[in-house]
N, C-alpha and C positions, 0 to 999 in steps of 0.2 A: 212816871217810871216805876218799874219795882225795884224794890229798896236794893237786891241785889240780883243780878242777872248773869249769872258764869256762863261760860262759852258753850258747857254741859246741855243745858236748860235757853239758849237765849231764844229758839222758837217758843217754848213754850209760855214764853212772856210776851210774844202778839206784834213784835218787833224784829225789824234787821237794821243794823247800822254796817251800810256798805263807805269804800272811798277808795280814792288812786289819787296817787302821787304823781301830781304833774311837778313840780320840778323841786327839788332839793340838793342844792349845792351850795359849798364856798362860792364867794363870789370877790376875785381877788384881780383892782386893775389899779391904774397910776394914782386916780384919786383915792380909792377908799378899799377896804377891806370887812367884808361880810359873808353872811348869809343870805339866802332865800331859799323857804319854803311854801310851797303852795300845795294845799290840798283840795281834793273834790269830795265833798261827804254828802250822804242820803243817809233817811232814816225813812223807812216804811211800815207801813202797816202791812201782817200777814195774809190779812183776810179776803176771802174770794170775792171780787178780783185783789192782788195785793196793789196798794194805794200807797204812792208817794207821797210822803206831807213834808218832808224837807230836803232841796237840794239843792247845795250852796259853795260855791269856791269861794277857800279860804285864803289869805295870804299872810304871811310875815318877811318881813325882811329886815334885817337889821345889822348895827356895823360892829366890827368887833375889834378887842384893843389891838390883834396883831394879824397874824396867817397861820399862826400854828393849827395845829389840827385840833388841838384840846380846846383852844378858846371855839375853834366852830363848831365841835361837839356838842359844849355849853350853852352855845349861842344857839345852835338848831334845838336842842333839848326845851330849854324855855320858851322858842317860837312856837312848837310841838303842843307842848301846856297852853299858851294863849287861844293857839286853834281850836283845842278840843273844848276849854272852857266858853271861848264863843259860840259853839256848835253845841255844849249842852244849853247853855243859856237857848238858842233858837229854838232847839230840840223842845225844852220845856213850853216854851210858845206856841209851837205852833200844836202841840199835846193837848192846851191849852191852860198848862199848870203854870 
């Protein structure tokens, strides 16, 4: 990776990091109260042709102390963190750094 890559510049560092949000909600029934998030992320290579070298659905889900909206805020925020840091961790792999 380069050390840093703004949104300015991120072609010209030979990389895209694309993804969609398949589902992100509260997730509130009789038994339990959570979250879930699920992301789809890729990362590519620019270069003619452009090359995919990672593309992977991500998941978290988790339960949270209540239903308010602040605790799923919390709760999606840190799901959010775990996804990305799995996804740099792969990212770096498959780079092969």
């Amino acid at each position: 990776f380069a050390p840093i890559v703004s949104i300015s510049n991120i072609h010209q560092s030979g990389y895209e990091i694309s993804g969609r949000i398949l589902r992100f909600e509260q997730v509130v029934d009789a038994d339990r109260t959570g979250i879930a998030v699920v992301l789809d992320l890729e990362l590519a290579a620019l270069k003619s042709p452009p090359t995919v070298l990672l593309a992977r659905e991500y998941e978290e889900i988790s339960s949270t102390v209540n239903d308010d909206v602040e605790a799923s805020v919390a709760a999606i925020s840190v799901a959010i963190e775990k996804i990305f840091r799995r996804f740099i961790a792969d990212a770096g792999t498959a780079l092969g750094q």
